[in-house]
N, C-alpha and C positions, 0 to 999 in steps of 0.2 A: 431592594427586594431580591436582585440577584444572586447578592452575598447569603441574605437568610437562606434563599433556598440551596443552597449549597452548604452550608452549613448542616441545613435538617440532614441531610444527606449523607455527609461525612462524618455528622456526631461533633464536628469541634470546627473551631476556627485558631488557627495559627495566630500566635503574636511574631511580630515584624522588628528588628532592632538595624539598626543604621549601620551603613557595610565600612568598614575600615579601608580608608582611602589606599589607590594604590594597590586594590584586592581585586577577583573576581570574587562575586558575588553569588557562588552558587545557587541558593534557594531561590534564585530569580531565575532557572534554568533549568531545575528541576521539579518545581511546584507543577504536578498535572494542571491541564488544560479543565474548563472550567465545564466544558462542551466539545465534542467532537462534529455528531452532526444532531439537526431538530428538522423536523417535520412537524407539517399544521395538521389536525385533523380535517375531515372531511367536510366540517360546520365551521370549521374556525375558534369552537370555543375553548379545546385544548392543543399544547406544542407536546410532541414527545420529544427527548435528547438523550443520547448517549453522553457520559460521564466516567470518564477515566478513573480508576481506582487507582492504590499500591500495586496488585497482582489482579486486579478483573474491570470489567465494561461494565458498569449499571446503565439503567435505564430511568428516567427521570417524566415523570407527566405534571403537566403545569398547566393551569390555569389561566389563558390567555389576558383575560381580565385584568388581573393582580398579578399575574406573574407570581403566583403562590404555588408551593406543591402540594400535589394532592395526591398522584401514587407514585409509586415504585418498586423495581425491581432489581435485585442483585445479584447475579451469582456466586456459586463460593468461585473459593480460590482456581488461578489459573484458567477461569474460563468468562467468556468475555458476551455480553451483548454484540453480536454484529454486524445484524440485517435488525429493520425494523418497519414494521407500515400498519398504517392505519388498515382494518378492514373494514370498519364499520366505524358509524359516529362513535360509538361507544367502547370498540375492541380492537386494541393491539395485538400485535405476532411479531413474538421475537425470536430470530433464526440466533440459536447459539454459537460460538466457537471455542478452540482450546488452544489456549497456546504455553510453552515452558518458559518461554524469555522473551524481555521487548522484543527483540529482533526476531522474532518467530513471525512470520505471518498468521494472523489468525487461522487456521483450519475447522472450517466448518462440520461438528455434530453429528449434524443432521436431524438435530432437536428443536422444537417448532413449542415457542412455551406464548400465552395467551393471558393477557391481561388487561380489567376492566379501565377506564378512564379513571376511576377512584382508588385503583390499588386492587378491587378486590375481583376474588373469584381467578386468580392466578393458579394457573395449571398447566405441568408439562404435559402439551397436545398429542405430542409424537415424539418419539426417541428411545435410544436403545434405554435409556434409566428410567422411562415410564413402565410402571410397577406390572403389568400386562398387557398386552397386544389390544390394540382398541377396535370396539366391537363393529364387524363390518367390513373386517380384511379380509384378505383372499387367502384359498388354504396353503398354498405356493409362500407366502408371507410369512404366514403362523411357521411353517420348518421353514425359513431362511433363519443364517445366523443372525438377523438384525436385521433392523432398516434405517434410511436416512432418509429426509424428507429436507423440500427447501418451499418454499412461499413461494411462486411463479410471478412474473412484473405483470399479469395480467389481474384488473383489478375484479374485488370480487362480486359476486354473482347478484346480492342484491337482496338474499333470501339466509345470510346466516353461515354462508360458504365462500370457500376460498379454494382455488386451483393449484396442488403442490405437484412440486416433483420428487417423485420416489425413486431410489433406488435398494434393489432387495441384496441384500448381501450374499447372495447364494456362489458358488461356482459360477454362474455365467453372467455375475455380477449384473441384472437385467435391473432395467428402467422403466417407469411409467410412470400418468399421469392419471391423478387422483383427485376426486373431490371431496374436502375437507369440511366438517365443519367445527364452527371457530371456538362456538362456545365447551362444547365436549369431547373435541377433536376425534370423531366418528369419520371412517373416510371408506369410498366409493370408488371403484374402476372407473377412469374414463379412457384408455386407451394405455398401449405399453408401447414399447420402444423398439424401433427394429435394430438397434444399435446398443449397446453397453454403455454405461459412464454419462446416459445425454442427458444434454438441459432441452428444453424447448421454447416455443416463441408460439402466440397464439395471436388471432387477427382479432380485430374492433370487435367481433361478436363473443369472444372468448373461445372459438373453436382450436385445436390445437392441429398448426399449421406446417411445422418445422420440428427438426430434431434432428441434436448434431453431439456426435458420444466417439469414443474411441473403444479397444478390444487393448487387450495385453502388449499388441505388437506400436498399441500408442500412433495407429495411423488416424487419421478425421475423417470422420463422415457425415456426410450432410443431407439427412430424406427430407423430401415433402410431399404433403397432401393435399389435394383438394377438398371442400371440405365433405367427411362421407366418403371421401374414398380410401382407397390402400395407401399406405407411404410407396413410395418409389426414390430410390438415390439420385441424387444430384452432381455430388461431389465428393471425393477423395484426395486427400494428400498424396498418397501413394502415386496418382498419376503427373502430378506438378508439382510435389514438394512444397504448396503452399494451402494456407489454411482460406475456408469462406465459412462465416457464422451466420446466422441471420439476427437481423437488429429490430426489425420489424413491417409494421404494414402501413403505409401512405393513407392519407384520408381515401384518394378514391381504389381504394384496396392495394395499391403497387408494392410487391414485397421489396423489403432491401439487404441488402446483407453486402458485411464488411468483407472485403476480399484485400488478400495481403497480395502487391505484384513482385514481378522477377528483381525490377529495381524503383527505388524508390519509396517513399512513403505508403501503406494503406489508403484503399480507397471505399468508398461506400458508392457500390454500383446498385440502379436500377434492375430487376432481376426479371425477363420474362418468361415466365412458368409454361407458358407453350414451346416456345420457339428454343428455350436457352441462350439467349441474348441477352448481355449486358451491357449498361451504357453509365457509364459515370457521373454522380450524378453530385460531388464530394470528396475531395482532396487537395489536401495544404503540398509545398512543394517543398518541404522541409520534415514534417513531423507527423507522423499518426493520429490518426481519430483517438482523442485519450477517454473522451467521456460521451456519449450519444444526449444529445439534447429531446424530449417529449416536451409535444405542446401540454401545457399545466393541464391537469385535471384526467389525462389521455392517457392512454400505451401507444400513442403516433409519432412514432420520429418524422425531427424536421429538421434536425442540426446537427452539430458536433461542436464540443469544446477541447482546443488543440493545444495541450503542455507545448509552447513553445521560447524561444528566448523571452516572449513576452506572452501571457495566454492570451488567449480568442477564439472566437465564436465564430462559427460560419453557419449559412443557413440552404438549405435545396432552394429555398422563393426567401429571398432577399426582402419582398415586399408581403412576407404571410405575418398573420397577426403578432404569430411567437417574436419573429424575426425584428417588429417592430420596437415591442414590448423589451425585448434586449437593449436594445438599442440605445433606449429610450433610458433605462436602468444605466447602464452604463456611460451615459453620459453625464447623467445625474452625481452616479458614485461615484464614477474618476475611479475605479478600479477594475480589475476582471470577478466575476461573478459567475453564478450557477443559480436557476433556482429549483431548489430542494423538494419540492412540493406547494399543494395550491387547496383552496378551497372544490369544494366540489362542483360552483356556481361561479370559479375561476373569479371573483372578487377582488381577494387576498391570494396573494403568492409571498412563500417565504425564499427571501435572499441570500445567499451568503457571499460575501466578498471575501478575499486574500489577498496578499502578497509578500516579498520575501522578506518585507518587514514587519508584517502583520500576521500574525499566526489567524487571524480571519475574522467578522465580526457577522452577527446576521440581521440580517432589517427584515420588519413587514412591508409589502406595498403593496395599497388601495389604490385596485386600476380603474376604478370608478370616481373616484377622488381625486387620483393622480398623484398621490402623496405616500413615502417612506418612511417610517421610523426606525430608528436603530433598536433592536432589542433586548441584544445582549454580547456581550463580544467572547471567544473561546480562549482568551486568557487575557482578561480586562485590568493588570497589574503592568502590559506591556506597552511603551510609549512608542508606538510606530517612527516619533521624530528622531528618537535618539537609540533607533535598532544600528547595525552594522548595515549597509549601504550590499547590497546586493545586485551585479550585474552579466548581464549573459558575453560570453564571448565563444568565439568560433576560431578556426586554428584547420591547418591542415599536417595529416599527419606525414609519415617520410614517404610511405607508398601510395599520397595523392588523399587518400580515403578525406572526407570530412568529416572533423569532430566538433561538439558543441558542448557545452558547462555554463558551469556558472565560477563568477568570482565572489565569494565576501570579505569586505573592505571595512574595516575600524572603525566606528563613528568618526566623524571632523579627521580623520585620514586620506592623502591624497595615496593612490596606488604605484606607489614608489618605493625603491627600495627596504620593501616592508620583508621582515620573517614572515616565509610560507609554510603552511601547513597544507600537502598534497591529501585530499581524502577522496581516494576510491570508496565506490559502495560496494555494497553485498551483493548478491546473488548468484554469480554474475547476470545468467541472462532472464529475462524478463524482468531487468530493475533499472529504472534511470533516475537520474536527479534532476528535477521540474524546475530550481529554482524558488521554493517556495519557503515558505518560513520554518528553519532547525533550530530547534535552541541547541543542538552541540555545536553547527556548525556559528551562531549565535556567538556561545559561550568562547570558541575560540579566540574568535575576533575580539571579543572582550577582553582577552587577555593578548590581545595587541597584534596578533597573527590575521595575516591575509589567509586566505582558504582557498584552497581551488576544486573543484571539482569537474572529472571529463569524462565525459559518457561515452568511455571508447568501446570498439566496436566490443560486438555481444551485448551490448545495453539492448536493451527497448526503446520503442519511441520515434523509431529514422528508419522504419521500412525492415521487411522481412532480411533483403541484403545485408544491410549495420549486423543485426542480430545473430545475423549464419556465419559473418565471416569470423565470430568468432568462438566456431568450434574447434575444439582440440587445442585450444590457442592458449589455454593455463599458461604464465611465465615466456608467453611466446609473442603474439604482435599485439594482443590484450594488454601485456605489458608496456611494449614498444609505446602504446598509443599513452599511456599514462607518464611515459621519460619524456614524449616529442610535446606530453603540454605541460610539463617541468621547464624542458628548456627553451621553452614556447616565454613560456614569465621570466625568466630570467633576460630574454634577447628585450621583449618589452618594458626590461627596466621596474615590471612591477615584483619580484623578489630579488633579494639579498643572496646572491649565490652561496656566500657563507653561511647561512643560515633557512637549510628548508630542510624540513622532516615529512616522514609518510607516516600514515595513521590512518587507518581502518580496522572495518569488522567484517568478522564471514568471512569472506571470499577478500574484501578490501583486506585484510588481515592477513592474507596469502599472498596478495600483490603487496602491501608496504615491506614485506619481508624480502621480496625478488626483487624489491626494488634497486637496496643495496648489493644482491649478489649480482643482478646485471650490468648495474652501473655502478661500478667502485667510483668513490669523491662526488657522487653528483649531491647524495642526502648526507645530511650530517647527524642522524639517528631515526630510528621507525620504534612505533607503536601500532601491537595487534590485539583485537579486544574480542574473542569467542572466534576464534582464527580456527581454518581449516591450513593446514601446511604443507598436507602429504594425501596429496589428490587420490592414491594409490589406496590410501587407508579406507576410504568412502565406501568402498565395494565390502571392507569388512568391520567396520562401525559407522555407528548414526544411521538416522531414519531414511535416508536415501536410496540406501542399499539394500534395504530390510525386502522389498517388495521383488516381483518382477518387472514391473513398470518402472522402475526405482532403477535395476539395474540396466534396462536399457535405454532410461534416459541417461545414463553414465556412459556407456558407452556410444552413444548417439552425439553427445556433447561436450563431454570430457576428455573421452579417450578408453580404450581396450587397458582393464587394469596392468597388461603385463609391459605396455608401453611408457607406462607415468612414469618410471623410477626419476629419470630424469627434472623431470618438473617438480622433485618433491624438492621443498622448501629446509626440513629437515636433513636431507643426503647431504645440502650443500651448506649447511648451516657454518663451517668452520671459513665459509667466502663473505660473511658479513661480519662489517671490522669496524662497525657504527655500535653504539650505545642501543639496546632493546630493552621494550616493557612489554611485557605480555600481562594480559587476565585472562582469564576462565570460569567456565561454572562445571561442579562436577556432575549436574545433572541434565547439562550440553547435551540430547540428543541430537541436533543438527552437526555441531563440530565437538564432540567429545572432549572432554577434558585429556584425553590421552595425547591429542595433536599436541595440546600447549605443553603439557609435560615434557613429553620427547624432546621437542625443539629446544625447551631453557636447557636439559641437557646437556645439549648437543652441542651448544654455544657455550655454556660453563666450559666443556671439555675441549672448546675451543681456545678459549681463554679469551671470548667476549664478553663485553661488561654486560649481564641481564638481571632485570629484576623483573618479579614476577609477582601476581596477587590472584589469590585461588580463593572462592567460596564454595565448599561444596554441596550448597541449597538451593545454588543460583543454576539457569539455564543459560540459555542461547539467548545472554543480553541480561543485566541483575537488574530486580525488581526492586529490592528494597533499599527502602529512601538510605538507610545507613548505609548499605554498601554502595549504591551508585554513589553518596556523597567521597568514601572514599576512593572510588575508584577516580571520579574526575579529579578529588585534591591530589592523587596519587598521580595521573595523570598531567594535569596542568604543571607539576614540580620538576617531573620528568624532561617535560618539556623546555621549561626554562633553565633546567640545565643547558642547554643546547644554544635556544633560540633568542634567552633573555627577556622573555615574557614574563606577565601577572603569573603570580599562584594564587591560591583559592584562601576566600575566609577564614577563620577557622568559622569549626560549627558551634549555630546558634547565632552567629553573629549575618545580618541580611536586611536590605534593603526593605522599605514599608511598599506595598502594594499601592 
């Protein structure tokens, strides 16, 4: 059943041919995912799912029954389903995004589109490409350049309406909160924003309680209200350099909000609205609140689920129903878990598991029953037994600091003497590696490479501190922290000293490049894939720079453009005496196809060996199945010059599902 509906879906189904021994097997690494995420409706009688396209998100409604489709939605090109919730038994809302390349984070719209359980009666609600301003806005609205709208987690009213948040595109960039309605997306004032940029947080009655935005200068603010009253501030960065959000309202009304401390992980403090006293009530001694747990059916936090070496749950009342109900799931499934949404009579709750050999699968559970079914898994062609072997390790760096990663290890491979492939990520800061299932990082291992990955400082994940110390630190102890867990596997015996490459993207594409100019003989070639080179250049290409907000988060985190020369990767490029591969896309708004240009360059005129692959249709990460197919066979070939790894299929030639 799960194949037909994916099929109706996609218009075809792939034929599968047996993989040439001795190969990797691309199209087992690059086939999208079947599922991203599904939510139940509110009756249980339909699941909605996100559905990875070539270039966009659809949206998928099924028939719980039969597991049959019965609507859907898709957008064109480059833009993606990427919030979604039931409002009613009967009608979805789907918050859009856009993005140019995988690698993009989706950026949200602020397009609010609306569709029935059958498919029909789909209509963009709100957004700037809805054909006229809808009737019932405010005349402030009507002359703003635009608006954006987002669905609020507060559920809806019960009468055909849903609570968004708006922000009006004018000069003072102002915010408020709106009453929607679903079917003809008609909307109402319910209150504005004393703040720019905010989201808000609204208590068990729907009143709206909280609101926390920023201004140009990108400092936090955090107001609240009682309900009826004025907002009043709470909190500012500006006075402690750290951020408080609010998460939500406790059964017996207690607000909470996430607060980042001086050291250490996040915490999720108790908050008292008279007195301003906080009391902790929620914190791992390792890692950040990653995801806020709600009891099923609610907007009441009662938990958090913690990305750490191994994920887990913790709960405020160890002994409250949710907490039990985990519990209870997770002993069951023998994995880590989330549940995604619930019936409205909290009956059924939908599951989902992961881990870093299971790209995820989801079950229903009958808490009345007491019974699980698997329902469908988000890439059901993948054999959890015989993935690469995925494990967390920890390391300290030269200056004390603790780092944490993960390693992936070869099927039936012990972690010895293996060819490493070192892969920083992107970002740098607000991105960490969880551990969880990559098919690149996947597809490595498959062609016999150990992997490493290390969440050095600047990551996410370890506490406000991890994160800060690595400002201005481009090519500086951001690097360090990615040599000290190089030579970190090497002392362990798990790489091949002779044999370990750097390979990244973004940002990881900046650091595989410094790798070899800081440390000459440690890698024995790098690969960069939509690489930023020349930190310098950010202030005047890509979408970073284009803003004011843009430009001083660049200076807040990067560095004062007249200071970078040093860090650029390009000035030094005649200091890298290893083998490079670059790619690119020439419609890179995030890293420009002009970084990778310059730098092959730079390195020709060095008289280093580069080779280079340019499409210029692609973005920040290639979408199409033909060029990712080349890029990784180009990529894998690359590689085993070096390391003596698999190369790729040829195409057409793939494993059966």
């Amino acid at each position: 059943m799960r194949k037909t509906m994916i099929a109706v879906l996609l218009g075809t189904v792939c034929g599968w041919l047996p993989a040439g021994a001795g190969a990797v097997d691309l199209e087992r690494f690059l086939r999208e995912e079947s599922f991203n995420e599904m939510k139940l409706s509110p009756t249980g009688e339909y699941l909605a799912a996100t559905v990875p396209m070539e270039d966009s998100t659809a949206v998928a409604i099924l028939r719980r029954s039969d597991m049959q489709l019965v609507g859907a939605f898709r957008p064109q090109k480059h833009n993606h389903a990427d919030t979604f919730e039931w409002v009613s038994d009967q009608r979805l809302v789907i918050g859009l995004a856009k993005k140019f390349g995988r690698l993009d984070a989706p950026q949200a719209t602020g397009e609010l589109y609306g569709i029935n359980a059958d498919g029909k009666d789909g209509e963009l609600l709100v957004g700037y490409r809805k054909g006229s301003m809808a009737a019932g806005n405010h005349a402030e609205a009507r002359l703003a350049w635009g608006i954006a709208a987002e669905l609020m987690e507060a559920a809806p009213a019960g009468d055909g309406s849903a609570l968004i948040e708006v922000s009006l595109f004018s000069e003072k960039a102002s915010s408020q909160v709106e009453r929607m309605d679903v079917a003809t997306g008609k909307r109402t004032l319910v209150i504005r924003s004393p703040v720019p940029r905010a989201t808000f947080r609204t208590d068990a009655q729907g009143e709206v309680r909280f609101a926390t935005g920023f201004a140009d200068d990108r400092i936090s603010r955090l107001y609240y209200r009682d309900p009826g009253a004025e907002w009043r501030p709470v909190h500012e960065t500006s006075r402690t350099g750290r951020a408080q959000v609010p998460v939500g309202f406790g059964v017996d009304g207690q607000p909470y909000l996430l607060v980042e401390q001086a050291d250490g992980p996040d915490a999720i403090v108790a908050w008292d609205a008279k007195t301003d006293a906080r009391r902790t009530v929620l914190r791992d001694p390792v890692v950040d609140p990653g995801r806020i747990i709600y009891q099923p059916g609610t907007r009441t936090p009662v938990g958090a689920l913690f990305f750490g070496d191994t994920p887990h749950t913790r709960f405020f009342d160890e002994g409250s129903s949710t907490a039990r109900l985990y519990r209870s799931l997770e002993a069951a499934l023998k994995s880590p878990l989330f549940i995604t949404s619930s019936t409205r009579d909290g009956q059924l709750v939908l599951v989902r598991t992961w881990s870093g050999q299971n790209p995820g699968d989801f079950y229903l559970y009958d808490t009345v029953k007491k019974h699980a079914s698997l329902l469908t898994s988000r890439s059901h062609w993948i054999d959890a037994e015989t993935t690469a072997r995925v494990q967390p390790v920890s390391l300290k760096a030269r200056d004390g600091l603790a780092l944490h990663g993960f390693l992936t290890v070869p099927h039936g491979r012990e972690a010895k003497g293996l060819p490493l492939v070192v892969l920083p990520h992107g970002g740098p800061f607000g991105v960490f590696d969880d551990g969880g299932y990559e098919r690149e990082t996947q597809m490595l291992a498959d062609a016999g490479y150990a992997v490493l990955q290390i969440n050095f400082r600047g990551s996410s994940n370890y506490g406000f501190a991890h994160t800060v110390a690595g400002k201005h630190q481009w090519g500086g102890t951001m690097q360090d922290d990615v040599t000290d867990a190089t030579r970190w596997a090497i002392a362990q015996g798990i790489a091949d000293p002779a044999r370990i490459c750097l390979y990244g993207a973004s940002y990881g594409a900046y650091a595989a490049m410094m790798g070899p100019i800081r440390e000459p003989g440690l890698y024995q070639c790098a690969a960069g894939y939509v690489g930023v080179y020349d930190p310098a250049l950010m202030y005047a290409r890509g979408d970073t720079g284009d803003s004011k907000t843009g430009r001083v988060y660049l200076r807040e985190w990067v560095g004062e453009q007249k200071d970078l020369g040093s860090r650029s990767v390009i000035a030094r490029a005649a200091d890298i005496k290893v083998p490079v591969f670059l790619a690119a896309g020439g419609e890179d708004e995030r890293a420009p196809i002009t970084h990778t240009r310059r730098l092959e360059a730079a390195l020709k005129k060095s008289g280093t060996p580069v080779e280079a692959l340019y499409y210029k249709t692609e973005g920040h990460g290639f979408y199409t199945p033909e060029h990712r197919r080349e890029y990784y066979t180009r990529l894998l070939a690359f590689l085993a010059q070096t390391l003596g790894g698999k190369t790729a299929t040829p195409a057409g030639t793939a494993a059966s599902p």
